[in-house]
N, C-alpha and C positions, 0 to 999 in steps of 0.2 A: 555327312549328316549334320557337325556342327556347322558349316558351314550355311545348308539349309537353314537352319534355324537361325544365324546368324540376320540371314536373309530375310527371313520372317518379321524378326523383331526389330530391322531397321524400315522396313515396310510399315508395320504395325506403327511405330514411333512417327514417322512422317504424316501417318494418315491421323497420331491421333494430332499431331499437332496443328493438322489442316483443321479438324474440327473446332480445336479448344482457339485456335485463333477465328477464325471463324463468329463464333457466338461472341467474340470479344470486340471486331472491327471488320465484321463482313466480306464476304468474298473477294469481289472487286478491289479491297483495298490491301491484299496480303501480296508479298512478294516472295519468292525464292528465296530471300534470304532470311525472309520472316522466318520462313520453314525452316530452315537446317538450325538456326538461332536455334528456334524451339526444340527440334527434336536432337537437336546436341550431334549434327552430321557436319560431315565435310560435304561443297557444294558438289565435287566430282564423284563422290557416292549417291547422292540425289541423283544425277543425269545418268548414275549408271541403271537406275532405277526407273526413271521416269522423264519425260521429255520435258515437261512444263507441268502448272500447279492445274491446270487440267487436266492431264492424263493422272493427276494422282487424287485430284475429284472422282473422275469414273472408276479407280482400282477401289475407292473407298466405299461409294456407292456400288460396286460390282460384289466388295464383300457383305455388306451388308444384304442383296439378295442371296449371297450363300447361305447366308445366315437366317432366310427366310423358308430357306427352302428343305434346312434341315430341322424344323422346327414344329410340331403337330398345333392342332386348334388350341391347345391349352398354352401355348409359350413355351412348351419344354423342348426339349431334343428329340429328335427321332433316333434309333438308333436303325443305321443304314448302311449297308456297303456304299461305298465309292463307285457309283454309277457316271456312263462319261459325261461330258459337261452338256450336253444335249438336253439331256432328262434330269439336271440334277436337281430342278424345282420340283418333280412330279411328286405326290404324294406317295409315302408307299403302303398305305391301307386304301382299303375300297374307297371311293369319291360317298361322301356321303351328302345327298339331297336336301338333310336340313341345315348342312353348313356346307353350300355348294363350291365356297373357299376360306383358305385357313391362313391365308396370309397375315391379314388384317390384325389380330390379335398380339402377335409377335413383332409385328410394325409399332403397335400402339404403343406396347409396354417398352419397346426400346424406346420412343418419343418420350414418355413420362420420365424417364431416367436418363433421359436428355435434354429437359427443356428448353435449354438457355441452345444448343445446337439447334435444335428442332424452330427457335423463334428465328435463327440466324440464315436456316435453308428456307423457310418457307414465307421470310416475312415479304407487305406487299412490296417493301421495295427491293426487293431480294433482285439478285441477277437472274438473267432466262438461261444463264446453262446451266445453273445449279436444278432452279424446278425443273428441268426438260432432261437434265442426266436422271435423276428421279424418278421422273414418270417412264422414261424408257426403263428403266430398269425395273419397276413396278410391271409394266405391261407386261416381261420376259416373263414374270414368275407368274402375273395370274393366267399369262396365255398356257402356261403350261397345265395351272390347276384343272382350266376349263378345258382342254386336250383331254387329260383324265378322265373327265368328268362325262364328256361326249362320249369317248370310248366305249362307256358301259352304259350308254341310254340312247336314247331313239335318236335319226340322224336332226341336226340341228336346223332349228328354224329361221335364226338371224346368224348371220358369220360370226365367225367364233370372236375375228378381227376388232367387228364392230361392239363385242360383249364385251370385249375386254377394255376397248377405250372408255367406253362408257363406264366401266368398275373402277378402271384408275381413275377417270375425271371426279366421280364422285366421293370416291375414297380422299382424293385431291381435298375436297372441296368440305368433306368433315373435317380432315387435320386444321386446313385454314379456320374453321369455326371453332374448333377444340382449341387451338391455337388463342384466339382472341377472344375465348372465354374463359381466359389466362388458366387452363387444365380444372377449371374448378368443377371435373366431372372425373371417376377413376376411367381408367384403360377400358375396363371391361364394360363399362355404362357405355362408353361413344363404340364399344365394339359390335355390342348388341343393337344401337342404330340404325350403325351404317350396314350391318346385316338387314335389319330391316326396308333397308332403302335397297337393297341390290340382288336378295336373295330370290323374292318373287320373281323380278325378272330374267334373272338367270334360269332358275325353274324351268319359266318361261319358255325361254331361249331355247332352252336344250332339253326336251323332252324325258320323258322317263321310253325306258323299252319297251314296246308293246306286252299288254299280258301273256304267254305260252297256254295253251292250252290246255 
């Protein structure tokens, strides 16, 4: 068990020091040894951990949608059994139609309490594995919202595939404007937007159940 956590916090330490170097000198220009410098490892603990400062990109952006996925519309925690890793974005109250996804708000407010990361993942001259490990990781969790969502409403009229790229592209495309309206708007103001940009169509998308009789 300490052992586990041992494992945890040399995890947790590497990934945060991808971040904090990151907002400091952008991705592209971080080395392997940046990282162990920072997070105060030996270099043969890192490779016992990860292969390159990519595969420790995706573990950080992989927790990051864990972290999305345990989290209700308001930001808080859900509290949830350990479901296996399949389902573990799904929502576990009923999908509710006027907030057809709840990712979004838990995304924002870690951005806000990130800013200086948040300008260094998503600026324009940011590198393409950073936005593309992102957006893959974004698509896992709202494809799963909209699975939910489907489940308990009429069968779907656009594939779920195409609703979901379409969510992240524009989800994408508020953070870059929030982004360069240097945050001068709260979490909750660009939350209630981009719902307003995605939520009719999802609607849409995915019908309600026929009335019962």
């Amino acid at each position: 068990m300490a052992e586990d956590r041992r494992v945890r916090r040399t995890r947790a330490a590497l990934q945060e020091a991808l971040l904090s170097l990151m907002a400091e000198k952008g991705y592209d220009k971080i080395t392997v040894q940046d990282l162990i410098d920072r997070a105060d490892v030996g270099r043969s603990t890192f490779y016992l951990h990860f292969t390159d400062k990519s595969d420790l990109l995706q573990d950080a952006l992989s927790q990051l949608g864990l972290m999305l996925g345990t989290q209700d519309g308001s930001g808080s925690p859900t509290a949830r059994p350990g479901p296996p890793a399949a389902s573990r974005h799904s929502p576990t109250t009923r999908p509710d139609r006027r907030r057809p996804v709840r990712f979004s708000l838990p995304m924002l407010l870690h951005v806000q309490e990130q800013q200086a990361t948040a300008r260094a993942l998503l600026a324009p001259s940011g590198t393409d594995a950073v936005r593309s490990g992102m957006e893959r990781m974004l698509t896992g969790v709202v494809t799963e919202e909209l699975q939910a969502l489907a489940a308990v409403s009429a069968p779907p009229r656009v594939p779920l595939d195409l609703v979901a790229a379409g969510v992240v592209a524009t989800f994408m495309a508020v953070l870059g404007w929030w982004i360069a309206d240097d945050f001068a708007r709260p979490a909750q103001e660009v939350d209630a937007a981009f719902l307003t940009l995605v939520a009719p169509g999802i609607r849409a998308a995915i019908p309600p159940p026929p009335v019962q009789d």
